[in-house]
N, CA, C and O atoms as CSV, one atom per row, in Angstrom:
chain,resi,resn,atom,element,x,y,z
A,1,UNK,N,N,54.497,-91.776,-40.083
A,1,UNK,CA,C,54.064,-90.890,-41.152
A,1,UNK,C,C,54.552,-91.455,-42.485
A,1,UNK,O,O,55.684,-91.922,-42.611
A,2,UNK,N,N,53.701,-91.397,-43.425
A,2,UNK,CA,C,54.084,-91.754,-44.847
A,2,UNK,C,C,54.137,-90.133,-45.815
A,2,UNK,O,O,53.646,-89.073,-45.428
A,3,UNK,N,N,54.807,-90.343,-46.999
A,3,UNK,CA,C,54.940,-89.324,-47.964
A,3,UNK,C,C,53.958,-90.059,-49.457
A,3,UNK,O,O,53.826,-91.228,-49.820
A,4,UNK,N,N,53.613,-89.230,-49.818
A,4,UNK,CA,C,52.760,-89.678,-50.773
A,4,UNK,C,C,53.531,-88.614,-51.737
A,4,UNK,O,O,53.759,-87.459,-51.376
A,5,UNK,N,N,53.941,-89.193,-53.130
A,5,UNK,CA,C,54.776,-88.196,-54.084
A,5,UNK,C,C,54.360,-88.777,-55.611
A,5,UNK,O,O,54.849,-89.693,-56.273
A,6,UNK,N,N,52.948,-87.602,-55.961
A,6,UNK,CA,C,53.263,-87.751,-57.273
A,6,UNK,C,C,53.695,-87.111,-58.554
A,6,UNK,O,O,53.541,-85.890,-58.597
A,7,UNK,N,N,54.057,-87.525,-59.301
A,7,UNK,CA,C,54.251,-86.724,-60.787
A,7,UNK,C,C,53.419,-86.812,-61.535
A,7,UNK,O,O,52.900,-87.900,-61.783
A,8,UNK,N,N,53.042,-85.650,-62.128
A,8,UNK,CA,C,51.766,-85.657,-62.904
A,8,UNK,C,C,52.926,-84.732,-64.419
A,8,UNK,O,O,53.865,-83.935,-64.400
A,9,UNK,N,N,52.409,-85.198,-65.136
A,9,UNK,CA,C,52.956,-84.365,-66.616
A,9,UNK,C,C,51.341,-84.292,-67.351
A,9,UNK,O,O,50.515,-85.160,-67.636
A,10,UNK,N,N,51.381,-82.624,-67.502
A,10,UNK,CA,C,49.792,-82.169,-67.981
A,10,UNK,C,C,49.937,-82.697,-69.393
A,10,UNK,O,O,50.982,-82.822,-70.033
A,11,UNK,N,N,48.620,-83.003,-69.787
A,11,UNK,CA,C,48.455,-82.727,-70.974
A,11,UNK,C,C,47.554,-82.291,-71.681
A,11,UNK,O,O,47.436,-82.542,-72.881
A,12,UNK,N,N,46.645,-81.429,-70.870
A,12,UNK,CA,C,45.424,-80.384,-71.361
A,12,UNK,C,C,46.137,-79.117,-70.741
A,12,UNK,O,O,47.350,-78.929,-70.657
A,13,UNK,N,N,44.964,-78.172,-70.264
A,13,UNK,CA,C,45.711,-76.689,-70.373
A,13,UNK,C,C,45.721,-76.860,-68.609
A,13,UNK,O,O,44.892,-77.202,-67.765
A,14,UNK,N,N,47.042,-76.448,-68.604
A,14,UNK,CA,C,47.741,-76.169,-67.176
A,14,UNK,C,C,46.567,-75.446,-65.696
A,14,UNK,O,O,46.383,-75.764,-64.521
A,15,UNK,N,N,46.047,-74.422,-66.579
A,15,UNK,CA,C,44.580,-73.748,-65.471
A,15,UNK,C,C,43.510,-74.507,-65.236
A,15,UNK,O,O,42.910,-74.280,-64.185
A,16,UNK,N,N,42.943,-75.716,-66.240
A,16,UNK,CA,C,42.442,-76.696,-65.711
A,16,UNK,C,C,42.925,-78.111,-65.027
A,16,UNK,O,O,42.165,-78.686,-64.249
A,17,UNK,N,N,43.994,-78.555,-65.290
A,17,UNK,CA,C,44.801,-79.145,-64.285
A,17,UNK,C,C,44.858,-78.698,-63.021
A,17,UNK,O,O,44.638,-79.457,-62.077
A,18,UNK,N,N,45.157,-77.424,-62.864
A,18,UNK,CA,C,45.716,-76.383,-61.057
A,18,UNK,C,C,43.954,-76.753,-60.775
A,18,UNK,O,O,43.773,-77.526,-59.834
A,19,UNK,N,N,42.614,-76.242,-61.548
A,19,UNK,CA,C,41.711,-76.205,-61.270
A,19,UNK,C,C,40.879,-77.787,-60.189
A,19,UNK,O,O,40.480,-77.895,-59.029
A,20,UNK,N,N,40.946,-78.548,-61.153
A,20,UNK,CA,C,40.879,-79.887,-61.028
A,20,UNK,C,C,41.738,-80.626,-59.678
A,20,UNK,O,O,41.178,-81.336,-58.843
A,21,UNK,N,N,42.965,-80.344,-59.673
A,21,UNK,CA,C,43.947,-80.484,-58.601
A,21,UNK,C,C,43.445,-79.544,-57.280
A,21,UNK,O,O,43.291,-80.362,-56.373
A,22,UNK,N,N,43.289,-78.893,-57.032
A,22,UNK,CA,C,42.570,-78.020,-56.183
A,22,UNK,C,C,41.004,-78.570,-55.868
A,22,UNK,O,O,40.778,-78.484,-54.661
A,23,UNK,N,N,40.071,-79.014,-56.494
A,23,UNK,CA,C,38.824,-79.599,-56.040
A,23,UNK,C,C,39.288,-81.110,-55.407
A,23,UNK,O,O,38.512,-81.419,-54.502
A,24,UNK,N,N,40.296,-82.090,-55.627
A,24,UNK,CA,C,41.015,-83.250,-55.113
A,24,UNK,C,C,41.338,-82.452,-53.930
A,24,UNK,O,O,40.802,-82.733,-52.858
A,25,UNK,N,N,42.234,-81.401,-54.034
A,25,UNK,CA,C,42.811,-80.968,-52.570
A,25,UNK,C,C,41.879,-80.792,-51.491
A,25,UNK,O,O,42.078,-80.788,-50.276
A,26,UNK,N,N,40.560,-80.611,-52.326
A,26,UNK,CA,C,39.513,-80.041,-51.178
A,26,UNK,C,C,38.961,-81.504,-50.676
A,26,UNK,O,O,38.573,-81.418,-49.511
A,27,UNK,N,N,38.841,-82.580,-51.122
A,27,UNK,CA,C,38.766,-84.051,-51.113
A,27,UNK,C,C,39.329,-84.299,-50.337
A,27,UNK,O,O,38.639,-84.600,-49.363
A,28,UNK,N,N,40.733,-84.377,-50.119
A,28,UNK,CA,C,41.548,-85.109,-48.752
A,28,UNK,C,C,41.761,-84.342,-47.714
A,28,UNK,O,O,42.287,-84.847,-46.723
A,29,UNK,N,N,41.443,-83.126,-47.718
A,29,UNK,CA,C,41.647,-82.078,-46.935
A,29,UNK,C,C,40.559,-83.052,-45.854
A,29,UNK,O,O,40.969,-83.054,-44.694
A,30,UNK,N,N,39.868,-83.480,-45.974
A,30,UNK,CA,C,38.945,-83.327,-45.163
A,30,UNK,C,C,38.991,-85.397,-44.422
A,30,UNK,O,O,38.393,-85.851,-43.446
A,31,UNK,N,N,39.749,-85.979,-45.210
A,31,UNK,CA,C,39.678,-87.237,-44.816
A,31,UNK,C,C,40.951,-87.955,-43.608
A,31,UNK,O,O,42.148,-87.673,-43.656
A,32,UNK,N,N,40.614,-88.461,-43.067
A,32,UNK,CA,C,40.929,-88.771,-41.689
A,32,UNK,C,C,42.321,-89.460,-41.947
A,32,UNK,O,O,42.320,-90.495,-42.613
A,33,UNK,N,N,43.805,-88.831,-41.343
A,33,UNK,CA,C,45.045,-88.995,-41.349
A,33,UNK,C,C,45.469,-87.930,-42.839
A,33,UNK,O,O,46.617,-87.619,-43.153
A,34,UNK,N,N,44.639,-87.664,-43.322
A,34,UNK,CA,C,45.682,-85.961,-44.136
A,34,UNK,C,C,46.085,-85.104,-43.127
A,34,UNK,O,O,45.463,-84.641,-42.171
A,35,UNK,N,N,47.536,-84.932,-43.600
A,35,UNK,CA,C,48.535,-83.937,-42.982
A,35,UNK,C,C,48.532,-82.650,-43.346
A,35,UNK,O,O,48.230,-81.702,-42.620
A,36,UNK,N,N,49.018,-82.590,-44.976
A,36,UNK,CA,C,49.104,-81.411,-45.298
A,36,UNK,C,C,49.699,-81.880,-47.040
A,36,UNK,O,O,50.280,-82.959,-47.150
A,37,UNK,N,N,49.493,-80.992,-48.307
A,37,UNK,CA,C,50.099,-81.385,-49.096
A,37,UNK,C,C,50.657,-80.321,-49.912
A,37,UNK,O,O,50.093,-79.244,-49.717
A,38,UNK,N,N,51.859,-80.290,-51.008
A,38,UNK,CA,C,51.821,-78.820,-51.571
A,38,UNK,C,C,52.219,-79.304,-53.045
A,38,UNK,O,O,53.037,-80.211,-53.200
A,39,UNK,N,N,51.625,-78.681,-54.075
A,39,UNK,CA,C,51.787,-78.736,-55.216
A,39,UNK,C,C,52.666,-78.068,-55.939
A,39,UNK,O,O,52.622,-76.842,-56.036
A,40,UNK,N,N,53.415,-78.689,-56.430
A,40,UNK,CA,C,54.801,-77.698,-56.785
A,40,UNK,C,C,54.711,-78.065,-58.476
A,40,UNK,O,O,54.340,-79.196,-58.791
A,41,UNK,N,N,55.086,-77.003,-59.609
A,41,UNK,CA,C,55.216,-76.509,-60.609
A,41,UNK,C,C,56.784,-76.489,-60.982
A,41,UNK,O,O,57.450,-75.663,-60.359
A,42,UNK,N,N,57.465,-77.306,-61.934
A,42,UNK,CA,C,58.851,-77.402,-62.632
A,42,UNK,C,C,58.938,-75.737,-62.809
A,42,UNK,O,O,57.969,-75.022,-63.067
A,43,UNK,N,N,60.416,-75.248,-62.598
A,43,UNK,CA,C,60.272,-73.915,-62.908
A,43,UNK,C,C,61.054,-74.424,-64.383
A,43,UNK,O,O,61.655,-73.408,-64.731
A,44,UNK,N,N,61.169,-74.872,-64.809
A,44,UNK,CA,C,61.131,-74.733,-66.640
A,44,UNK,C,C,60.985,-75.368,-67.368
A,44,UNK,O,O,61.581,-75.294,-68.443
A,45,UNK,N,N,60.121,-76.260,-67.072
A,45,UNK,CA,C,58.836,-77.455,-67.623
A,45,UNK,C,C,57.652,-76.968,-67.213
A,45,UNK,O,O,57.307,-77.434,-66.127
A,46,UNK,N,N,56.740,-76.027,-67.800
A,46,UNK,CA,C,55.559,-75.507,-67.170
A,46,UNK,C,C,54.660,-76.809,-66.626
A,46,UNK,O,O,54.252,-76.988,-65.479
A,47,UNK,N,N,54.488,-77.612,-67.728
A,47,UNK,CA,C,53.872,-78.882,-67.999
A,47,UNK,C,C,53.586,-80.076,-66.917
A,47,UNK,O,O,52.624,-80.815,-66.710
A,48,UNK,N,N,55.570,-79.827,-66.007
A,48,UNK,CA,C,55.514,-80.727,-64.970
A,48,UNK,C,C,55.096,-80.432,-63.684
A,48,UNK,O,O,55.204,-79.247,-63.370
A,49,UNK,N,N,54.620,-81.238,-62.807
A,49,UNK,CA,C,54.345,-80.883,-61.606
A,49,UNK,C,C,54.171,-81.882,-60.698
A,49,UNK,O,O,53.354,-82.725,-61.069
A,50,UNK,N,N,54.707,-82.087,-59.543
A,50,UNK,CA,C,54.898,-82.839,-58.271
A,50,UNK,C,C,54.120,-82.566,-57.025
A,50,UNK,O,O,54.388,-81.584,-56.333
A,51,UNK,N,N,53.159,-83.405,-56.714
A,51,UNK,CA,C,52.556,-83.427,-55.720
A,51,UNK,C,C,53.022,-84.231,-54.545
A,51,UNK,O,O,53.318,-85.418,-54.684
A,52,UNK,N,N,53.117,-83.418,-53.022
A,52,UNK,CA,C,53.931,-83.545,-52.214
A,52,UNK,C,C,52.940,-83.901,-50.890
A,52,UNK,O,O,52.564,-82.908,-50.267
A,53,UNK,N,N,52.486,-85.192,-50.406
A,53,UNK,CA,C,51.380,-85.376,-49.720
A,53,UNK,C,C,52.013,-85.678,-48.327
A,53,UNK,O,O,52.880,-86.549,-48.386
A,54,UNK,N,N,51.804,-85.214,-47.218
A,54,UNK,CA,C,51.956,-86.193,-46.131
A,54,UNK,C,C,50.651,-86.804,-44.907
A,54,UNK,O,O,50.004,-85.932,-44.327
A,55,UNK,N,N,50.342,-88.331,-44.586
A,55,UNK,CA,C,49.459,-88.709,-43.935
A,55,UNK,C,C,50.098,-89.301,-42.760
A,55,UNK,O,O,51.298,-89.299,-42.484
A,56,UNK,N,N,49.392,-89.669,-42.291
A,56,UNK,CA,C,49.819,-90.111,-40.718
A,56,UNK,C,C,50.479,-91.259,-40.447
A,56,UNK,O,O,51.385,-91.542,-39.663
A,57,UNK,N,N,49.705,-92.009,-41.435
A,57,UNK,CA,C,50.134,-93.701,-41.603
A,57,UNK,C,C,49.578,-94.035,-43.634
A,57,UNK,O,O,49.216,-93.380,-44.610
A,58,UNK,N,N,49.813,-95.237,-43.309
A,58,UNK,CA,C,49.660,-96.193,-44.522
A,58,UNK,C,C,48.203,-96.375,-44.683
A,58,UNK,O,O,47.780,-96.043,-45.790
A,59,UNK,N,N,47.454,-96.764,-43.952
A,59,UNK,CA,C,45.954,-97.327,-43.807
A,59,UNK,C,C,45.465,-95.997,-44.440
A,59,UNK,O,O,45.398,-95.898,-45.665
A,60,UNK,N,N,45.194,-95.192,-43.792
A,60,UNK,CA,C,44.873,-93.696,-43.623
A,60,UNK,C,C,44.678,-93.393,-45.196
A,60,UNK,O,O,43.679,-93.054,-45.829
A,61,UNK,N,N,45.990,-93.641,-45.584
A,61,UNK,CA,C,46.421,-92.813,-47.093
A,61,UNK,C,C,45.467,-94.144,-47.989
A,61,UNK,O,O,44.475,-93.790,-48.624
A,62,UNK,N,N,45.694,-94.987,-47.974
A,62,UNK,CA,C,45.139,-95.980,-48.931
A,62,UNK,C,C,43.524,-95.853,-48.613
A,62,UNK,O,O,42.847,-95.870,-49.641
A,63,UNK,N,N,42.880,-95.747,-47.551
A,63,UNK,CA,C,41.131,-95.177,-47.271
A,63,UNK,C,C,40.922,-94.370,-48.031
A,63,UNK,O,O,40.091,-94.403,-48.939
A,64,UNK,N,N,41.781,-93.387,-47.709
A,64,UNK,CA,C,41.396,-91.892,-48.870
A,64,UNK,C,C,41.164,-92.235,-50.615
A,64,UNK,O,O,40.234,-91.961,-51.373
A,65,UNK,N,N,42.316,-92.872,-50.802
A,65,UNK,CA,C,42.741,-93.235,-52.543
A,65,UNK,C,C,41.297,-94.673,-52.666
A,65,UNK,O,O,40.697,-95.086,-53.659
A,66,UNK,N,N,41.237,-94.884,-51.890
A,66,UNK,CA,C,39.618,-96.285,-52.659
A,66,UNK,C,C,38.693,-95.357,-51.783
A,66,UNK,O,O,37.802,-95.548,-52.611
A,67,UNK,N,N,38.314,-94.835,-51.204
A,67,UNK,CA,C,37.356,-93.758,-51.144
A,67,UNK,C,C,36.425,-93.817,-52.289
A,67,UNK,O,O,36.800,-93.214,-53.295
A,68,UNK,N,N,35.358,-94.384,-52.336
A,68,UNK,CA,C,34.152,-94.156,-53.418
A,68,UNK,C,C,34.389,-92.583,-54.039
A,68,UNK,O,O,34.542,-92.415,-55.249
A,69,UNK,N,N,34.399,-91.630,-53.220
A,69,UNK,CA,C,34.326,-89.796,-53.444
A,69,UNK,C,C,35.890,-89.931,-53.842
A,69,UNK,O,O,35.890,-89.009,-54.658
A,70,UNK,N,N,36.764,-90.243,-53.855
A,70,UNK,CA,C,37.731,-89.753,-54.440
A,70,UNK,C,C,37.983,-90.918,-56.370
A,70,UNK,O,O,38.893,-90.714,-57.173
A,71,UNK,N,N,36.967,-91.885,-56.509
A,71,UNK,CA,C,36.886,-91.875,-58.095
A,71,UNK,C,C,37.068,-90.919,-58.858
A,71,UNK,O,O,38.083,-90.961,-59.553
A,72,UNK,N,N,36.007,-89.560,-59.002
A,72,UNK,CA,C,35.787,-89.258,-59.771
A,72,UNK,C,C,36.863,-88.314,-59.854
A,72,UNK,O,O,37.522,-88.192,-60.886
A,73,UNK,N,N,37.094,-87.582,-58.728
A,73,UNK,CA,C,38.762,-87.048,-58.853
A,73,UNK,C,C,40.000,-87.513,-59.511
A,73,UNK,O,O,40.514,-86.732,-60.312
A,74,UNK,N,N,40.365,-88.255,-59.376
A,74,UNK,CA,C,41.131,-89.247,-60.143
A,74,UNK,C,C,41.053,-89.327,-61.845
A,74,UNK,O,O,41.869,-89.077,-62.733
A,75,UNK,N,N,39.291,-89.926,-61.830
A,75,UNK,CA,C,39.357,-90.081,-64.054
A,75,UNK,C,C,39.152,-88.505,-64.394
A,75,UNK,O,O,39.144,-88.302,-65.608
A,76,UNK,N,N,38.967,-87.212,-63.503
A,76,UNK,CA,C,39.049,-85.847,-63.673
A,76,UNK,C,C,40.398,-85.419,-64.276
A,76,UNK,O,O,40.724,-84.917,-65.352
A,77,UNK,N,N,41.277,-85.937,-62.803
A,77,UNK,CA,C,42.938,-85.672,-63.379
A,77,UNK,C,C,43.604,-86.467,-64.630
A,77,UNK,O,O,44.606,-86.157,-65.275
A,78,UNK,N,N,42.796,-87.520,-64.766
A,78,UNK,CA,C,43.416,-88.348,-65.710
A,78,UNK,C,C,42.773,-87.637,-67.299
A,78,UNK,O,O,43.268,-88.081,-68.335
A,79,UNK,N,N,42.078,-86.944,-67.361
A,79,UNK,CA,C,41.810,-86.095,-68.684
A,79,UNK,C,C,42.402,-85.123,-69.306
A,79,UNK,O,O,42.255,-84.678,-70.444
A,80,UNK,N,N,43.325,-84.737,-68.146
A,80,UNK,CA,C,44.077,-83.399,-68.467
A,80,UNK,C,C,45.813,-84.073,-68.055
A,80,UNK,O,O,46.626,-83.278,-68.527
A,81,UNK,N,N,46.344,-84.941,-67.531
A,81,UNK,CA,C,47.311,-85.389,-67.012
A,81,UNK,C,C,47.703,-86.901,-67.097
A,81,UNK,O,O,46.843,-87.684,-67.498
A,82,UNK,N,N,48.710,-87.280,-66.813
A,82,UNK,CA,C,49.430,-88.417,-66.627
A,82,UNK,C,C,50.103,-88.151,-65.043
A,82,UNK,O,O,50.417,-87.136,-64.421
A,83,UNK,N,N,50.147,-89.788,-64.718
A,83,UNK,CA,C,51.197,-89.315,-63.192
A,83,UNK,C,C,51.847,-90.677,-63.269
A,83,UNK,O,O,51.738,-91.587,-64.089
A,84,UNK,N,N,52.525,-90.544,-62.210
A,84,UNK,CA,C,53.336,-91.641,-61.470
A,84,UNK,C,C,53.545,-91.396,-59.965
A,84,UNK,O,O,54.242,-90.528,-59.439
A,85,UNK,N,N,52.703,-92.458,-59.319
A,85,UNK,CA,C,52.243,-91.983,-58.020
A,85,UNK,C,C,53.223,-93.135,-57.341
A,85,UNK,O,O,53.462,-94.213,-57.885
A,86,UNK,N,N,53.665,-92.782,-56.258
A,86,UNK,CA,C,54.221,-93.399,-55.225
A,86,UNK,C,C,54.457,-93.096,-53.726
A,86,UNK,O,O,54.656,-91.966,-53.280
A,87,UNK,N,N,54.416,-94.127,-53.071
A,87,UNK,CA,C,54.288,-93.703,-51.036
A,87,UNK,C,C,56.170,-94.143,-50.364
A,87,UNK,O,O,57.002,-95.030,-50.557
A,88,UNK,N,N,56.091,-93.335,-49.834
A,88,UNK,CA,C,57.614,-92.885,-49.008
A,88,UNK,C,C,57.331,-92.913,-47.648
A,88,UNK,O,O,56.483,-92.290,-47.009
A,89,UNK,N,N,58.371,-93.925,-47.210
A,89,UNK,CA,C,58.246,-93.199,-45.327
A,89,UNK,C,C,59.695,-92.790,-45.341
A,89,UNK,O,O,60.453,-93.320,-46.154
A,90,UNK,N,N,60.160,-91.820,-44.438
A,90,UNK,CA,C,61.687,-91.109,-44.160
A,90,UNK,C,C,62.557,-91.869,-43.464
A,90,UNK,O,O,62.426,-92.245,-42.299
A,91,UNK,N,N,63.350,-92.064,-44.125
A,91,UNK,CA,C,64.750,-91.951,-43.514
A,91,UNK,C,C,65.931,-91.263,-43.187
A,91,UNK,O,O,66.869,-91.762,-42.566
A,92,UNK,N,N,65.870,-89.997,-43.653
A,92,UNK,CA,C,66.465,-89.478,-42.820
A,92,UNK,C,C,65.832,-87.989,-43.018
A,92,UNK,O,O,65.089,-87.781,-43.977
A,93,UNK,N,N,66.163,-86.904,-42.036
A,93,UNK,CA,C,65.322,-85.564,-42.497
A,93,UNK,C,C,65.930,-84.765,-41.397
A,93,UNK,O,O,65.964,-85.166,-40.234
A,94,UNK,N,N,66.611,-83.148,-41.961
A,94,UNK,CA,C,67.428,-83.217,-40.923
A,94,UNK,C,C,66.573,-81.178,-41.157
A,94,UNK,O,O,65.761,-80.903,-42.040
A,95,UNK,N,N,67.037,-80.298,-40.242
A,95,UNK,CA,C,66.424,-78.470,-40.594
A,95,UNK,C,C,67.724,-78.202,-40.115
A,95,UNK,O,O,68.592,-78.748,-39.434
A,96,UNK,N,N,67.454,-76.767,-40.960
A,96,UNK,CA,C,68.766,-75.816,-40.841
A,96,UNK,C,C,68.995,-75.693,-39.508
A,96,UNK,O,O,68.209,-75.983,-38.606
A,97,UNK,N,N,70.314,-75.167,-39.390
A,97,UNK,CA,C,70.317,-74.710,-38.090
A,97,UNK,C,C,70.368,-73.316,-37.772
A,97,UNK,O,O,70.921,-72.446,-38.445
A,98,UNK,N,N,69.584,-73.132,-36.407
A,98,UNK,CA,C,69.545,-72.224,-35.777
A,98,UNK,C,C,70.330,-71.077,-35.290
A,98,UNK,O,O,71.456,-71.420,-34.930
A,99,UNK,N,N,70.141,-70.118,-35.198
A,99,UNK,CA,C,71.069,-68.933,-34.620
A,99,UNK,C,C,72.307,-69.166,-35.559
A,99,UNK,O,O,73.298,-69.141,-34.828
A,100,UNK,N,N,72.565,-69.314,-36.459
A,100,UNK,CA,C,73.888,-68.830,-37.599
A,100,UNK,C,C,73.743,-68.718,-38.793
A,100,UNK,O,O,74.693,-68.385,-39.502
């Protein structure tokens, strides 16, 4: 499994960013090795926001991103935003524990 983590800092209005970001979500939702992803909001940087992707593998994630259909998503977000995109695999990852 890989992590896909980007930072986006808006710079049009925040409801068309979430808007725009949400029609992309509906984009990989549907392409072969998406896991699951969640979009998280700075709680006191309205502006900032981190996108939290996980795919199955490497191949998978890079199909999706040169995807002809995922262009126009992309120069969409890039009208309202800036990012800094980067891929993660884990090393270590541990859950609370149980019963205490």
């Amino acid at each position: 499994m890989v992590t896909f983590i980007n930072r986006f800092t808006v710079t049009g209005p925040a409801e068309e960013f979430e808007r725009l970001f949400d029609d992309t979500s509906a984009f990989f939702r549907d392409r072969p090795g998406f896991l699951r992803h969640r979009l998280l909001r700075h709680t006191e940087r309205p502006g900032s926001y981190v996108n939290i992707a996980e795919w199955t593998d490497d191949e998978s994630f890079r199909a999706a991103v040169t995807h002809p259909g995922f262009a126009p998503h992309a120069a969409a977000l890039r009208t309202v935003s800036t990012s800094e995109p980067n891929l993660y695999t884990a090393v270590l990852e541990r859950e609370a524990a149980t019963g205490g």
